[in-house]
N, C-alpha and C positions, 0 to 999 in steps of 0.2 A: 346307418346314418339316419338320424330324427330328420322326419318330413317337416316341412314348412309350415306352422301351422294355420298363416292367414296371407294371402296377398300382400304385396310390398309393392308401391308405384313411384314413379319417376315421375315429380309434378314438373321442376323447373328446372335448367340449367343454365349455367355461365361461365364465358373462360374469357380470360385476356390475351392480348396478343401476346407469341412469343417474340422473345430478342436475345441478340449475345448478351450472353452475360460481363456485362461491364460496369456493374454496382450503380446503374442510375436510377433504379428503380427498385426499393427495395424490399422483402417480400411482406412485409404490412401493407403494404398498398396492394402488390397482386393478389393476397388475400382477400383483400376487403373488398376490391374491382369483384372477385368471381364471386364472394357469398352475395353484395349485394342484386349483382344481378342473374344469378339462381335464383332468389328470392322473389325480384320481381320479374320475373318467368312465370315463377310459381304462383302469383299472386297476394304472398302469406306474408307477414313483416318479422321481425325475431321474437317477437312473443309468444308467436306459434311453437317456434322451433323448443325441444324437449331435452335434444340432446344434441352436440355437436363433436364433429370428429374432424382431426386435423393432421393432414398427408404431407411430410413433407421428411428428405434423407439429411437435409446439409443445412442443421441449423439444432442450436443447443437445445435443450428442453424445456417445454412450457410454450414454443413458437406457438402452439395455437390456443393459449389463452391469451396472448398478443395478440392475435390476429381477430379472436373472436369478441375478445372486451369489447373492440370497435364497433360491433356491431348494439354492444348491451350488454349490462354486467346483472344477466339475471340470474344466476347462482347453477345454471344448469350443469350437468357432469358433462366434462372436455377430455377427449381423449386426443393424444397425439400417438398418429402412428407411423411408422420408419421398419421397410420392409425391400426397399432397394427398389428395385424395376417394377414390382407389384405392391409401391406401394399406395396408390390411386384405387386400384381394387381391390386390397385388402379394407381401405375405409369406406367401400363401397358396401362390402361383405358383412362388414361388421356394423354399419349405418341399418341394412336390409336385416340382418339377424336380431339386431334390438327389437325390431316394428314387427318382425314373424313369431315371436314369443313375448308382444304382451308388453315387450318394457317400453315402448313409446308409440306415440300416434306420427312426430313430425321427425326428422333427423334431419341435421344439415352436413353436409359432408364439403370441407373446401381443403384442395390440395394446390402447395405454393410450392416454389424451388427458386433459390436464388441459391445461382450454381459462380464456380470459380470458372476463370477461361482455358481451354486445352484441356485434356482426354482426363477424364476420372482421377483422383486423387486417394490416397489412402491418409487420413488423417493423425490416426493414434498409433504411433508407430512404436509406443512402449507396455504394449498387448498383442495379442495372438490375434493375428488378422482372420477373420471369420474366411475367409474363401481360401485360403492358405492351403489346404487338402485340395482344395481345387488348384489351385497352380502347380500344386507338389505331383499331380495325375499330369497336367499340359507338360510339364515338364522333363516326366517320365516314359511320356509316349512320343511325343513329339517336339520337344526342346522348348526352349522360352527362346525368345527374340527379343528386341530393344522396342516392338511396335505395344499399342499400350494394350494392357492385359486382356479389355470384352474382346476386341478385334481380336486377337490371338486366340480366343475360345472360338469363337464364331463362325472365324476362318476357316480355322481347325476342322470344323464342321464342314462348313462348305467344302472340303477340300477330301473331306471323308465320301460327302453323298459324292463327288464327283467320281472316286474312285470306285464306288460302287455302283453305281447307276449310271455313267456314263452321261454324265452332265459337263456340260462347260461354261470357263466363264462367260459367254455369251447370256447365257439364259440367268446368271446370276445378276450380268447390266440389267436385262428386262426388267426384274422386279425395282430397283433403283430405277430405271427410266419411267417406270409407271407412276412410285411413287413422288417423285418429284414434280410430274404431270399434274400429279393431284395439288401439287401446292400452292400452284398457278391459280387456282379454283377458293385458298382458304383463303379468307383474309388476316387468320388470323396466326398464320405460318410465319416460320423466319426467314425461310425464303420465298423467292415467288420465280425461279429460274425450269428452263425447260432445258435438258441434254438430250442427245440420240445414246444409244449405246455404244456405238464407236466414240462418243467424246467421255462418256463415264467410263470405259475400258481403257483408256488412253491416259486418265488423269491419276496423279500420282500414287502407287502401290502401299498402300499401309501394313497389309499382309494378306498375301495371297489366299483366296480368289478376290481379295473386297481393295478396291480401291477408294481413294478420299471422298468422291461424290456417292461411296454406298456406306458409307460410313456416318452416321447422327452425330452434328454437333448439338455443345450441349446450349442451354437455354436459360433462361430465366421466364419465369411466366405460372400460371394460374389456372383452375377449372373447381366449378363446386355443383354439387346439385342437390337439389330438395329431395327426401323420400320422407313419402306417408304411407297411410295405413288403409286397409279399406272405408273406418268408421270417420275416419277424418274425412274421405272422399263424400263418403253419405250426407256428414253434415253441412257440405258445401258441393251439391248438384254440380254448381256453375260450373265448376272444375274438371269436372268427372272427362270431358273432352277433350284435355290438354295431358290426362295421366295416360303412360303408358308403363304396365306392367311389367317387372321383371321375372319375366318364364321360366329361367333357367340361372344357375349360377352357381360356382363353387371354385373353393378354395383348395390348395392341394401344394405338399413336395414333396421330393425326391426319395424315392426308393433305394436301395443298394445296387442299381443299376449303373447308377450317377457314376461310381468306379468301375466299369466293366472295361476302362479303357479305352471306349469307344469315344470318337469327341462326338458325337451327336447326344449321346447319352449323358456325355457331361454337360451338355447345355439343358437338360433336362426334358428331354425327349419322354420318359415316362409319367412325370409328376405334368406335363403338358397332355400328353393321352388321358391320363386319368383324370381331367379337370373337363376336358371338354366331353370327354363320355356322360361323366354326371350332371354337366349343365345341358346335356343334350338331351337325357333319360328325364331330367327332372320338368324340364320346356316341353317334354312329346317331342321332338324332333324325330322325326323316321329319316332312312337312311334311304338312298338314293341308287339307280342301276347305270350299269356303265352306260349304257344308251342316255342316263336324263345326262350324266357328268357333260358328256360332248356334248350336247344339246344347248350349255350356258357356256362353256368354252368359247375361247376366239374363235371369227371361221377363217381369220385371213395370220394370224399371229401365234401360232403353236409352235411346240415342239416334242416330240416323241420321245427324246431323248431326255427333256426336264420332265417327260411325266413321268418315263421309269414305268414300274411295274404298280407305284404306287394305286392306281384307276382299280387294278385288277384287286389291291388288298382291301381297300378301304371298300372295294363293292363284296367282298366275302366277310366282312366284320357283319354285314346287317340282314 
């Protein structure tokens, strides 16, 4: 893999709230909400900007030369990219990969989503559905259900490490309880509610282990953020205090693992190792011993049983 070959920083950012999606806000405006204020985070106006890139799954082609015009119609190259679950970090990747070889100083990166209401949709139904080998594996290993297709991968998962590690849904509430904790804290979340995990483990089953409150509804909403270059920082000192550096970062999918059968591995358990090893290797991150793991662990909220053996491998990978 070709090294980076100049610093890439994160001057500014911006997001809008999210909401259900109930078409009242449409996504030219949460566009324009997050480039505008990326920008002014970043301090820069769009004349700066060299090049812009535009994230978004559910929405015909060219959404972000709509999105971007608004900000100024100065002939820069517009890319729109659609990449499902990653596809915010892939315009991240691709925003940081221009500025690391040389093709620009400023990038603006804005990703919008004005989604339908209720669980994922498959749209073009007279074409070979890209995930289609994937449902044709859930379906081979562990049945289809009527619950909607992520959940049914997911679950699947969860239902695998539980079999093997000796997990329960107990510790699966936890992460759902924490994350929703945090939501209380955004303002700029869809929800703002607090459960126990006895009320998320009670609330109604979509497919086992994941009930409705660990489940993501979908959204409508916005995020963008400015990346420059080191020489753009040079030529504006003032800035240099607000940029912070992207250390590490990579792109990455699936291996032929993805069918081994395994549902962990069909949710991409390997092209996920392989993404954060190299954003770990290319940041310096050093690896960590069992004694630091517990040390940032909870001291009053664990479980032996959710950590598994995992402690013992990830401290032998380093």
């Amino acid at each position: 893999m070709a090294k980076t070959k100049q610093p890439v920083y994160v001057l500014g950012v911006g997001m809008t709230k999210f909401i259900k999606p109930r078409g009242k806000v449409d996504y030219t405006e949460l566009g324009f909400e997050a480039g505008v204020k990326a920008m002014l985070d970043a301090q820069i106006t769009y004349d700066d900007v060299e090049h812009g890139i535009a994230c978004y799954c559910y929405g015909d082609s060219t959404c972000g030369q709509r999105v971007f015009y608004q900000f100024g119609m100065t002939q820069i190259p517009i890319y729109n990219v659609n990449n499902n679950c990653s596809t915010g970090s892939t315009g991240l990747f691709l925003g940081r990969t221009i500025i690391a070889n040389g093709g620009a100083d400023c990038v603006l990166v804005v990703g919008f989503e004005k989604m339908m209401p209720g669980s994922l949709q498959t749209f073009f139904q007279d074409r070979a559905n890209p995930t289609g080998t994937t449902q044709a594996m859930v379906e081979a290993t562990r049945g289809l259900t009527k619950a909607p297709g992520a959940a049914q991968m997911f679950g699947n998962a969860g239902r695998e490490y539980i079999e093997q590690y000796g997990a329960t849904p107990d510790d699966f509430a936890e992460i759902a309880r924490v994350n929703h904790q945090h939501s209380v804290h955004n303002p700029y979340s869809q929800f703002h509610d607090v459960y126990t995990r006895a009320q998320i483990l009670a609330a109604p089953t979509i497919h086992a282990p994941l009930t409705k409150l660990q489940c993501c509804p979908t959204s409508d909403g916005g995020a963008a953020a400015v990346l420059v270059s080191q020489a753009f920082l040079d030529a504006r000192p003032h800035l240099r205090s607000q940029a912070v550096r992207i250390a590490g970062q990579s792109l990455a999918t699936d291996d032929p693992s993805l069918f081994s059968r395994s549902a962990v591995d069909l949710m991409g358990y390997a092209m996920s190792e392989r993404a954060a090893r190299a954003a770990c290797a290319e940041a310096g991150a050093k690896g960590f011993t069992a004694a630091q793991a517990r040390s940032v662990r909870s001291k009053t909220q664990t479980s032996d049983w959710a950590l598994g053996d995992t402690e013992k491998k990830v401290e032998a990978r380093f």
